[in-house]
Every structure is written in C-alpha cells, then in structure tokens.
C-alpha positions in Angstrom: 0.0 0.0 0.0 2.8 2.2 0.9 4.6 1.8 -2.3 1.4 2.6 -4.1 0.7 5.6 -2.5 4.4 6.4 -3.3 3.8 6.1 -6.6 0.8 8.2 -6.5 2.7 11.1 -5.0 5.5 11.0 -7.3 2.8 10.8 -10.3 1.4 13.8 -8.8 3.6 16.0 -7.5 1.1 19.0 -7.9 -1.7 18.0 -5.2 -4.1 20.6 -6.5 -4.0 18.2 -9.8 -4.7 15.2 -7.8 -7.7 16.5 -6.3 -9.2 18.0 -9.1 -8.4 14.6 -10.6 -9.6 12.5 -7.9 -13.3 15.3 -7.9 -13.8 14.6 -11.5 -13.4 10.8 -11.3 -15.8 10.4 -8.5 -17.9 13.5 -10.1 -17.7 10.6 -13.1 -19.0 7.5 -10.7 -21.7 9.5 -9.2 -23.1 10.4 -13.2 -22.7 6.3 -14.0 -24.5 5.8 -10.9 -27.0 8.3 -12.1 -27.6 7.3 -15.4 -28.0 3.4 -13.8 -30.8 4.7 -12.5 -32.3 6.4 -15.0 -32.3 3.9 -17.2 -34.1 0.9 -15.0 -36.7 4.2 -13.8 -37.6 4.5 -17.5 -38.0 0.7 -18.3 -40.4 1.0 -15.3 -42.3 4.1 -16.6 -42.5 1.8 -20.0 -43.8 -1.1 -18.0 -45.9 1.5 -16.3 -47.5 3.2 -19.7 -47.9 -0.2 -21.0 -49.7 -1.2 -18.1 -52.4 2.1 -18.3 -50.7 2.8 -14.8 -51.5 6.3 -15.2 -50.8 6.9 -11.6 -47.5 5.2 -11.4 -46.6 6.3 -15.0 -46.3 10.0 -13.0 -44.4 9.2 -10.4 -41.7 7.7 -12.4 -41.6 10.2 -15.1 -41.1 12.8 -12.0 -38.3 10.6 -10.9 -37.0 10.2 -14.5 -36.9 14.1 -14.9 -34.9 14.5 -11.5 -32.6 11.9 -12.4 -31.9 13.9 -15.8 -31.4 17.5 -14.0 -28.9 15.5 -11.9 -27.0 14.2 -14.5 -26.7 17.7 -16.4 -25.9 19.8 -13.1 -22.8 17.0 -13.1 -22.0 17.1 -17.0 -22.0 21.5 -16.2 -20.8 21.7 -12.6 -19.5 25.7 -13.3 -22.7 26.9 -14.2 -25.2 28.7 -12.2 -28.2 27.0 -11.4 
C-alpha cells in the first residue's frame, strides 16, 4: 500500500492536480451511478405506460426528470443554477 501511495505522489507531485483529478473521477462515478438509475426508472415508466398505470406512470416520469437534471448539473458543474 505504501509503495502505491508512493507512486501516486510521485505521479502527482502537484496536489491541486490530484484532487481535481480525484473530484472529477468520483464527479464521473456519481453520473454512472445516475444514469444506472435512470435507465431501469424508464424501463419501469414503460412497464408502467404499457400497463395504463396512469398513476405510477407519473411518479416515475417525476423521478426520471430528476434523475436527468442530476445528471446535467454533473455534465455542467461551473454553471449557475
């Protein structure tokens, strides 16, 4: 572990670089994570639609359109919101 973390340092000898690396990757895990989501929410809505679910249907789209303004507030994380 030690000779890892060596390694590391010596890689990045600038330690502002490693943690704007280190934000971006997990910045990059939490949008994978995201779009995991979105994707079984929206086979769900289908289910849903296909289903006459009208109630459900809702609810999922609402989730489905939260789960999208999360994952553009990550792909734009300088601009006002």
């Amino acid at each position: 572990m030690e000779g890892l973390l060596f390694e590391t340092e010596s890689y990045y000898n600038n330690r502002d670089s490693l943690e704007r690396d280190l934000d971006d990757l997990f910045l990059s895990l939490e949008e994978e994570d995201l779009k995991s989501k979105l994707i079984v929410t929206m086979a769900e809505l289908h289910k849903a639609e296909s289903l006459h679910d009208t109630e459900k249907a809702l609810v999922l789209l609402a989730e489905c359109q939260k789960l999208s303004k999360k994952i553009n507030e990550l792909k734009h994380p300088y601009e006002k919101k």
